[in-house]
KOLZAKOL-490340 format. One line per field, with one value per residue (C-alpha): residue in three letters; z, x, y. Coordinates in Angstrom, 2 decimals. Example, Ala and Ser with C-alpha at 12.3 -4.5 7.8 and 13.67 -1.06 7.14 Angstrom:
# KOLZAKOL-490340
res <- c(ALA,SER)
Z <- c(7.80,7.14)
X <- c(12.30,13.67)
Y <- c(-4.50,-1.06)
# end
This chain:
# KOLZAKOL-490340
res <- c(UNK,UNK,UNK,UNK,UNK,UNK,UNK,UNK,UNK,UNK,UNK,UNK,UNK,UNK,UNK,UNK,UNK,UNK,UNK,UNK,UNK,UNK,UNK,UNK,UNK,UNK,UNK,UNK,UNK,UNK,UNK,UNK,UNK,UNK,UNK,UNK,UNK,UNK,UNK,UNK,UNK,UNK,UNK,UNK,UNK,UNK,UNK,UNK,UNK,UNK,UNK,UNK,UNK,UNK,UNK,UNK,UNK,UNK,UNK,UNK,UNK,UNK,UNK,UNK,UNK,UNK,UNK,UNK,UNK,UNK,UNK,UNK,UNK,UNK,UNK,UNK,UNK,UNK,UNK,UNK,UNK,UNK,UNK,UNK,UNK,UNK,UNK,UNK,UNK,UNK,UNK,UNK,UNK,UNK,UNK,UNK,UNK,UNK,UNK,UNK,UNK,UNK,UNK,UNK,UNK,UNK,UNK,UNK,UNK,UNK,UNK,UNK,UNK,UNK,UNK,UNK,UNK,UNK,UNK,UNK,UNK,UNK,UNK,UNK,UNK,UNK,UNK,UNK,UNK,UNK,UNK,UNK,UNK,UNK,UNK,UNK,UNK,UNK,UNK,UNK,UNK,UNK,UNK,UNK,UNK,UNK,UNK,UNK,UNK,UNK,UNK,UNK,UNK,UNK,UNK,UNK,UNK,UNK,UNK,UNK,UNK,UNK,UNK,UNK,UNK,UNK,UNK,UNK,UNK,UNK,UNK,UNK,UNK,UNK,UNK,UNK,UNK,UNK,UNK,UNK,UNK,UNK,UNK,UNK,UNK,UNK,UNK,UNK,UNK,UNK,UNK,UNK,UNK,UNK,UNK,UNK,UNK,UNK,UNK,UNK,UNK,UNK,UNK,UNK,UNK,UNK,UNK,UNK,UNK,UNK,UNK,UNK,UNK,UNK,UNK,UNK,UNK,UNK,UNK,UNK,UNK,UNK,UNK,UNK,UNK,UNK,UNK,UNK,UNK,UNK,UNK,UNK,UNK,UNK,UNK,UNK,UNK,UNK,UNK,UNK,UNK,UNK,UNK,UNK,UNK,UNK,UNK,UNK,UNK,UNK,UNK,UNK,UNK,UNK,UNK,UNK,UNK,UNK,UNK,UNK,UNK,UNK,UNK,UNK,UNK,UNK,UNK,UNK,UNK,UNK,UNK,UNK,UNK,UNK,UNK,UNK,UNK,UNK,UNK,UNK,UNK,UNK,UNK,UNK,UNK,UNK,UNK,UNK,UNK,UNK,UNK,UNK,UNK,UNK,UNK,UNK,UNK,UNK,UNK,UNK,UNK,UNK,UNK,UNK,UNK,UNK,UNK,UNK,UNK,UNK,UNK,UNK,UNK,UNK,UNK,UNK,UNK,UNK,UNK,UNK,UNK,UNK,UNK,UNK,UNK,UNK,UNK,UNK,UNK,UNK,UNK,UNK,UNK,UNK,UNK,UNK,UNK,UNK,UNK,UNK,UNK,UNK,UNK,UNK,UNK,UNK,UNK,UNK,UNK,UNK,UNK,UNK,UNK,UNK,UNK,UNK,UNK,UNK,UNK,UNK,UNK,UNK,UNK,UNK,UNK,UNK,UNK,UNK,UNK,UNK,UNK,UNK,UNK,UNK,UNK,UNK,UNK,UNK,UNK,UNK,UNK,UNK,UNK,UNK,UNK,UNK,UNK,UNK,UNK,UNK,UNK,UNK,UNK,UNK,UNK,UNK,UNK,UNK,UNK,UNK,UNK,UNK,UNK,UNK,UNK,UNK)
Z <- c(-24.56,-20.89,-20.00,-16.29,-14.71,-11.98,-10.07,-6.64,-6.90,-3.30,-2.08,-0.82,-3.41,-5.62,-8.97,-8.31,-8.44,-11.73,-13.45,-13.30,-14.39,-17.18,-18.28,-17.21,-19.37,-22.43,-22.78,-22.25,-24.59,-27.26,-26.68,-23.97,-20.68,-17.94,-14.67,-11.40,-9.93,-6.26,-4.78,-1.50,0.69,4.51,5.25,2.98,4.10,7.83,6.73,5.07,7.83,10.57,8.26,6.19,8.36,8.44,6.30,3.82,3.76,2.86,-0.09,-1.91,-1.12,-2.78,-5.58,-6.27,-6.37,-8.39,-11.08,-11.00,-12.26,-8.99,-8.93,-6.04,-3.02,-3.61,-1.32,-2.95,-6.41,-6.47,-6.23,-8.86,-10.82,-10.06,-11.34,-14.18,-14.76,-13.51,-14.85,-18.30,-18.26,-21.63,-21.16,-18.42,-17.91,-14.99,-13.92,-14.98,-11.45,-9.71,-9.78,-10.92,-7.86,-5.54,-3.15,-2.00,0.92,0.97,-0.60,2.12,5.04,6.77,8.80,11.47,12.76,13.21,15.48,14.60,11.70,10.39,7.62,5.80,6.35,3.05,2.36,-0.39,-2.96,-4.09,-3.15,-6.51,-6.80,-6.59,-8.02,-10.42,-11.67,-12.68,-9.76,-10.55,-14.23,-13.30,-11.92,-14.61,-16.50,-19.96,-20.72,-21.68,-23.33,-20.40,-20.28,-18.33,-19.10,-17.82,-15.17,-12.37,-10.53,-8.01,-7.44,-7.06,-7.09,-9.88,-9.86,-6.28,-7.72,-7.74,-10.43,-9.66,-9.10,-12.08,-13.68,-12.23,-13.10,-16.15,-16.88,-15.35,-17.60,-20.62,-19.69,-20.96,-24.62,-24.33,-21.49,-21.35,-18.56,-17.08,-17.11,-18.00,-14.86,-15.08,-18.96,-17.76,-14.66,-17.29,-19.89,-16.82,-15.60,-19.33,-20.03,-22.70,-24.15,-22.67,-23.34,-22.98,-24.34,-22.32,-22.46,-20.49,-17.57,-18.11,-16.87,-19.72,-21.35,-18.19,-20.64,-23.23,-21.61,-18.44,-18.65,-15.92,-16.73,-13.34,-12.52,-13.74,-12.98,-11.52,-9.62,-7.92,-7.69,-5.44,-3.92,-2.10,-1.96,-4.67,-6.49,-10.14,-10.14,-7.68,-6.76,-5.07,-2.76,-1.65,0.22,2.41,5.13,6.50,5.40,2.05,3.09,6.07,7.61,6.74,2.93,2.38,4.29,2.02,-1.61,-0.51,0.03,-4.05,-5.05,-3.47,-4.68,-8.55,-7.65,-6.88,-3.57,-2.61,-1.05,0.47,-1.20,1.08,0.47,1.48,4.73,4.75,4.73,5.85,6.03,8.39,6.48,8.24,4.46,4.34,1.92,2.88,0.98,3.46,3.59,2.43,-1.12,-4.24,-6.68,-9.57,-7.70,-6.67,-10.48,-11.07,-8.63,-10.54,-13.51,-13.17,-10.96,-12.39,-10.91,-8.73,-6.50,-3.96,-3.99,-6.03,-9.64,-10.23,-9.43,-12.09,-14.92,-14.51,-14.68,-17.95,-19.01,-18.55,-19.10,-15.81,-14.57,-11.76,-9.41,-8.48,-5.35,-6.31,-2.93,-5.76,-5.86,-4.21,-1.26,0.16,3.92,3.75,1.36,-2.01,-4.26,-7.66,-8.84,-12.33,-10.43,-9.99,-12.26,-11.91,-13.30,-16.38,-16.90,-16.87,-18.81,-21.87,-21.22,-21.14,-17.81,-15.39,-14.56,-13.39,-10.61,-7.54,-5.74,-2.05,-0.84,1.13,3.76,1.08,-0.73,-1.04,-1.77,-3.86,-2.60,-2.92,-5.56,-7.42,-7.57,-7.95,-11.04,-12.68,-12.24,-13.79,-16.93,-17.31,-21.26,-21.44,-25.06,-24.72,-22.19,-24.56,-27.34,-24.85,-23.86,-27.49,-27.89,-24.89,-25.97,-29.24,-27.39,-25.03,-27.84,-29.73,-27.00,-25.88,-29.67,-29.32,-26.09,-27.35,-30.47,-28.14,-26.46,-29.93)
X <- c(4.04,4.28,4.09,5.04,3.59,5.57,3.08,1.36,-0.39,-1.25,-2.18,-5.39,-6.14,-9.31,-7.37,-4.19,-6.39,-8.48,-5.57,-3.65,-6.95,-6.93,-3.33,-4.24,-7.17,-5.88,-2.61,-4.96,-7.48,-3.96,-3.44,-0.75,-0.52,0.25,1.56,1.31,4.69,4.01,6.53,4.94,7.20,6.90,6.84,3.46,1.70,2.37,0.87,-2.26,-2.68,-2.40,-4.43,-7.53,-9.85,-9.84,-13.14,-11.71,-8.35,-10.21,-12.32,-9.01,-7.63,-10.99,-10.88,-6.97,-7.90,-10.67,-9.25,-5.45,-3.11,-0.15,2.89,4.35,5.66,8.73,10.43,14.12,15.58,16.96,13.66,12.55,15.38,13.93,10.45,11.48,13.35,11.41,7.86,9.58,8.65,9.48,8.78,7.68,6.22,6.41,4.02,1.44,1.39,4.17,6.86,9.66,10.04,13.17,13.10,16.25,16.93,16.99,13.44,12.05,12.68,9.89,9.23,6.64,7.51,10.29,11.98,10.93,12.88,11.73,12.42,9.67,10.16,10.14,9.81,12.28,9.52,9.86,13.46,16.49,16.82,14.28,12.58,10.54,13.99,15.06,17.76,17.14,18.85,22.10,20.80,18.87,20.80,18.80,18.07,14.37,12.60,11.41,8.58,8.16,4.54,2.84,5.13,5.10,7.47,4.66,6.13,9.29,12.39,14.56,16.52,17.98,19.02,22.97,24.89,26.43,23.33,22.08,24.04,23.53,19.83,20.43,22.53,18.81,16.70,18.68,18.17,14.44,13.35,10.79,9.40,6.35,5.47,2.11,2.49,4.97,6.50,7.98,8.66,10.76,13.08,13.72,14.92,17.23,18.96,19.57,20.98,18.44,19.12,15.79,12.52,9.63,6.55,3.62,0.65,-2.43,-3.34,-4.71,-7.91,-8.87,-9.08,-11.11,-14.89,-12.48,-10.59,-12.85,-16.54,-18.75,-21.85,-23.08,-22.72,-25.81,-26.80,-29.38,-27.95,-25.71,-28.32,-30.34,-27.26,-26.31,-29.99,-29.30,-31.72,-30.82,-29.53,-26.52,-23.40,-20.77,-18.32,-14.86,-12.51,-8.98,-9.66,-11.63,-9.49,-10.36,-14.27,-15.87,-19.46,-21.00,-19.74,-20.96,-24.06,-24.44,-23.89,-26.19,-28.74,-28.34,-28.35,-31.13,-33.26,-32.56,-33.01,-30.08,-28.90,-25.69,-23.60,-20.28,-17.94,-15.22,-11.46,-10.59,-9.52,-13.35,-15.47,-12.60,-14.34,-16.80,-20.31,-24.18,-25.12,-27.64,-26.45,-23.25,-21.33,-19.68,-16.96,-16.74,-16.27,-15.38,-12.80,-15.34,-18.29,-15.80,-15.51,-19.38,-20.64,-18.51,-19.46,-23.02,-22.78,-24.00,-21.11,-17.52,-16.11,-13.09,-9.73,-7.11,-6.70,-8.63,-11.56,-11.21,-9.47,-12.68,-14.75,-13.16,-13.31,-17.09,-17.84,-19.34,-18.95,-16.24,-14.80,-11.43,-9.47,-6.01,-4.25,-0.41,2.35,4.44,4.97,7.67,8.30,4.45,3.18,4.67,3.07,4.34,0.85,2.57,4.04,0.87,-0.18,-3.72,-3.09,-0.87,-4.28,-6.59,-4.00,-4.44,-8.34,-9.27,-10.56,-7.84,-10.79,-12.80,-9.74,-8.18,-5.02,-6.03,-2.39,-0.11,-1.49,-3.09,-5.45,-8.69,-11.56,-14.21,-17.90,-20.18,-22.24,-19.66,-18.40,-22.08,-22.26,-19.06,-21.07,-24.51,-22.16,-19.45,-19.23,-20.01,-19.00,-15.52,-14.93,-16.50,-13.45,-10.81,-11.51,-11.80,-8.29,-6.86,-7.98,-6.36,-3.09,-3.46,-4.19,-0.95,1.15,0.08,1.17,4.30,4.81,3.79,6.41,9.32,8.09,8.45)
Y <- c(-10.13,-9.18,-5.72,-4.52,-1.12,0.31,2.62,3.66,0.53,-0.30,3.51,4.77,7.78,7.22,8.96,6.32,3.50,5.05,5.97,2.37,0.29,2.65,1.26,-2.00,-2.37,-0.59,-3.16,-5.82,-4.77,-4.13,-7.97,-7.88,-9.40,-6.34,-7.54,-4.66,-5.12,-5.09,-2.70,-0.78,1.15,0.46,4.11,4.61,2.16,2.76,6.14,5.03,2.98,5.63,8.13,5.73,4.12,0.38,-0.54,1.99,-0.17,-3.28,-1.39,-0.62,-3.68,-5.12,-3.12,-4.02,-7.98,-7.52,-5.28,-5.96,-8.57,-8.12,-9.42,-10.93,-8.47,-6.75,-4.78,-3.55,-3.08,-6.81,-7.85,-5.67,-7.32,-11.18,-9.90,-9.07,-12.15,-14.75,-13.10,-12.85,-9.18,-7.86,-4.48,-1.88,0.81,3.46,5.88,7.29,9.36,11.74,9.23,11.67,13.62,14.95,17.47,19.00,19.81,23.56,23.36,21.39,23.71,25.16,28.55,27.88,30.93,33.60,31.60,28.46,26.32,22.68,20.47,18.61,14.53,12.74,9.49,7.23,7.29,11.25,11.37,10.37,7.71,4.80,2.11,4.69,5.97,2.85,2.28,-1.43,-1.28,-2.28,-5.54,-6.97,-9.12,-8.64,-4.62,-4.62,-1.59,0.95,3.97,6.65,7.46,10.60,11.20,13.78,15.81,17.19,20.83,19.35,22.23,20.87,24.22,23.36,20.19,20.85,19.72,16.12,14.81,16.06,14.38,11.24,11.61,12.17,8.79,7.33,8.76,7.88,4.18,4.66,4.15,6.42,9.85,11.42,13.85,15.73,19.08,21.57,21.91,18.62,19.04,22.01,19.49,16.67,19.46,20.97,17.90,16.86,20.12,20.73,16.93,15.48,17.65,15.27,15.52,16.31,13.69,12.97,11.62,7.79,9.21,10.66,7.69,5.55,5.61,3.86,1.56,0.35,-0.98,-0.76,-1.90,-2.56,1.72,2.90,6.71,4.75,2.38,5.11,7.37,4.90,3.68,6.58,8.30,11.04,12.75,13.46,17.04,17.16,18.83,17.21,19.26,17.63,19.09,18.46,20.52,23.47,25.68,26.27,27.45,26.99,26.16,28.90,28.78,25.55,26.60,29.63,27.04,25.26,27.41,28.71,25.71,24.44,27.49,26.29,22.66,21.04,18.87,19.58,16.07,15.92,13.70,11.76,11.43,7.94,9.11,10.63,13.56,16.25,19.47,21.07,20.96,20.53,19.35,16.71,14.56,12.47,10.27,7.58,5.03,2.49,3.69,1.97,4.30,2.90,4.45,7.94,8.01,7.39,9.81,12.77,11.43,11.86,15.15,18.61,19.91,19.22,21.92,21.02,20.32,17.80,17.33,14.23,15.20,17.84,15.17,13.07,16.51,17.64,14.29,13.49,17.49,18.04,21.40,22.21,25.19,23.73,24.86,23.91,22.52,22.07,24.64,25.83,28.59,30.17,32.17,31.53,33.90,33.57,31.30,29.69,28.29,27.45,24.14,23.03,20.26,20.74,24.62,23.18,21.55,23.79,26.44,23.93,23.21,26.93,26.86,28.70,31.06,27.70,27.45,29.25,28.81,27.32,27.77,29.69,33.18,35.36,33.15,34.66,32.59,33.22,33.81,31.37,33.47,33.67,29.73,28.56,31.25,29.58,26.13,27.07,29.08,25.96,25.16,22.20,21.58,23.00,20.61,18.05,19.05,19.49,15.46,14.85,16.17,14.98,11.21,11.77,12.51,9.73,6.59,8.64,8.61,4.82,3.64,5.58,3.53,-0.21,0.52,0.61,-2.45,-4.76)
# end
């Protein structure tokens, strides 16, 4: 049987990549045949481009026609429709990422200043309704069985959505068989524009699963320890901007760490090394996702930004600080954290106190003491249980998903 995934294929983001091979691998190791459908919006990647540097580009790129069976390019919901049919698709499944988004207008304007009044740009991907919410259905002439699996809203404020086009989402969701979502946040927007009909479940993040479903062989600890000139006790620090701590921070972590025996190395994004740091061990670009995931995997420790990092922390049990970059802010200064998926997360694992919010005017960060404290404490075990669990719930919910598909 032939299984379609409907995801952020094609994008340059390490966890996008790691989560999809996970899904990839798992139907294939169930005995199915999964098929990428290869759906890339113009407007992302004329982004990516403008944003990742070239020899990063050709890395993912790499990576995607090594590790994933890709359909042929589609670029509207007709085509979407043909894929289907002429692939003899039997089944698909969309997500697992934050494919269930809409912004509305009012929640998108900004306040630069007092005088000053903008509006966020969006592009058709987080804006109702797309390809993820199924805007192809009325074209296919044979209704297959449909999953939205680990889905995402990403901060997304449902409660501005008004109440006609609630109810057109609403007649898209009930086209799929089954719905799974992320974090509560998103359990909370399916349950409003259902009226209370639709309350998904929340499952994991694909990640969780990645020791399971993908094998590696070749990524040794040592062979990325020599790779990229590491010595065996080291902490990796990752973030968007200098905003969250600056040069003398990192200076300052560094210096603790080194003093119990530990190198500190910056770790890129795939638009690369984004903060201001004088540390002496860099990670560069080109880099593999498989060797992003390998590096945190055989860390002592994570600190930075985005939720990945932290998924592949809590799954491998490597200690973390995480400087949560989701939620929301309004006029500049108020903060809803509890959007954030990454603090869903954490709220189930146990480890909120592991976490800060990095957004919005008031944020106050913590001193590097008191982060490098948090990673020398970190329980390991309880991390070790929590990934137990959250495996558990992942091979449950994946079952759940292949019986709809028969």
């Amino acid at each position: 049987m032939k299984i379609g995934i409907l995801t952020y294929h094609n994008v340059a983001n390490f966890g996008a990549n790691l989560q999809l091979l996970s899904t990839v691998n798992y139907l294939k190791q169930s005995g199915y045949v999964p098929l990428v459908i290869n759906w890339y919006l113009d407007e992302l990647e004329e982004m990516y481009k403008r944003l990742t540097p070239q020899i990063q580009l050709e890395m993912h790129k790499s990576y995607r026609d090594k590790n994933l069976p890709i359909s042929k390019m589609c670029k509207k919901s007709q085509d979407i429709a043909d894929i289907i049919e002429d692939e003899n698709i039997e089944g698909l499944i969309i997500g697992s990422d934050a494919v269930a988004q809409h912004h509305p207008l009012i929640s998108r304007i900004v306040f630069r200043s007092k005088k000053i009044v903008a509006v966020k740009k969006v592009t058709p991907d987080i804006m109702y309704s797309n390809l993820f919410w199924g805007n192809f259905v009325p074209l296919l002439r044979k209704k297959i069985p449909m999953a939205m699996m680990s889905v995402s809203s990403q901060d997304s404020a449902y409660r501005l959505i008004n109440k006609s086009l609630r109810s057109r989402m609403f007649q898209s969701i009930s086209n799929f068989n089954f719905i799974s979502v992320r974090d509560d946040w998103t359990q909370k927007m399916f349950k409003f524009i259902s009226d209370g009909k639709i309350i998904p479940s929340i499952t994991p993040d694909p990640v969780f699963a990645f020791n399971h479903n993908v094998t590696a062989e070749q990524l040794t600890k040592k062979f990325i320890l020599n790779k990229f000139n590491l010595r065996d006790d080291y902490i990796l620090l990752s973030f968007r901007n200098s905003k969250a701590v600056n040069n003398e921070w990192v200076n300052n972590f560094e210096l603790l760490a080194k003093k119990k025996g530990y190198d500190c190395a910056a770790l890129p994004f795939p638009q690369g090394i984004l903060f201001s740091n004088n540390l002496k061990k860099q990670i560069n670009l080109p880099l593999d996702p498989l060797e992003w995931y390998a590096l945190i995997k055989y860390s002592k420790g994570y600190i930075g930004h985005n939720m990945h990092p932290i998924v592949i922390s809590l799954h491998n049990a490597v200690p973390f600080f995480c400087f949560d970059n989701w939620g929301t802010v309004k006029f500049n200064y108020i903060v809803n954290e509890k959007t954030s998926k990454t603090y869903h997360l954490l709220s189930e694992a146990g480890f909120l106190d592991y976490r800060i919010t990095n957004i919005g005017r008031l944020q106050k960060i913590p001193t590097p003491q008191f982060v490098f404290d948090k990673i020398m404490s970190f329980d390991t075990v309880k991390a070790q249980n929590f990934s137990q669990l959250y495996f558990k719930n992942y091979t449950i919910m994946m079952k759940n998903i292949l019986s709809i598909m028969r």
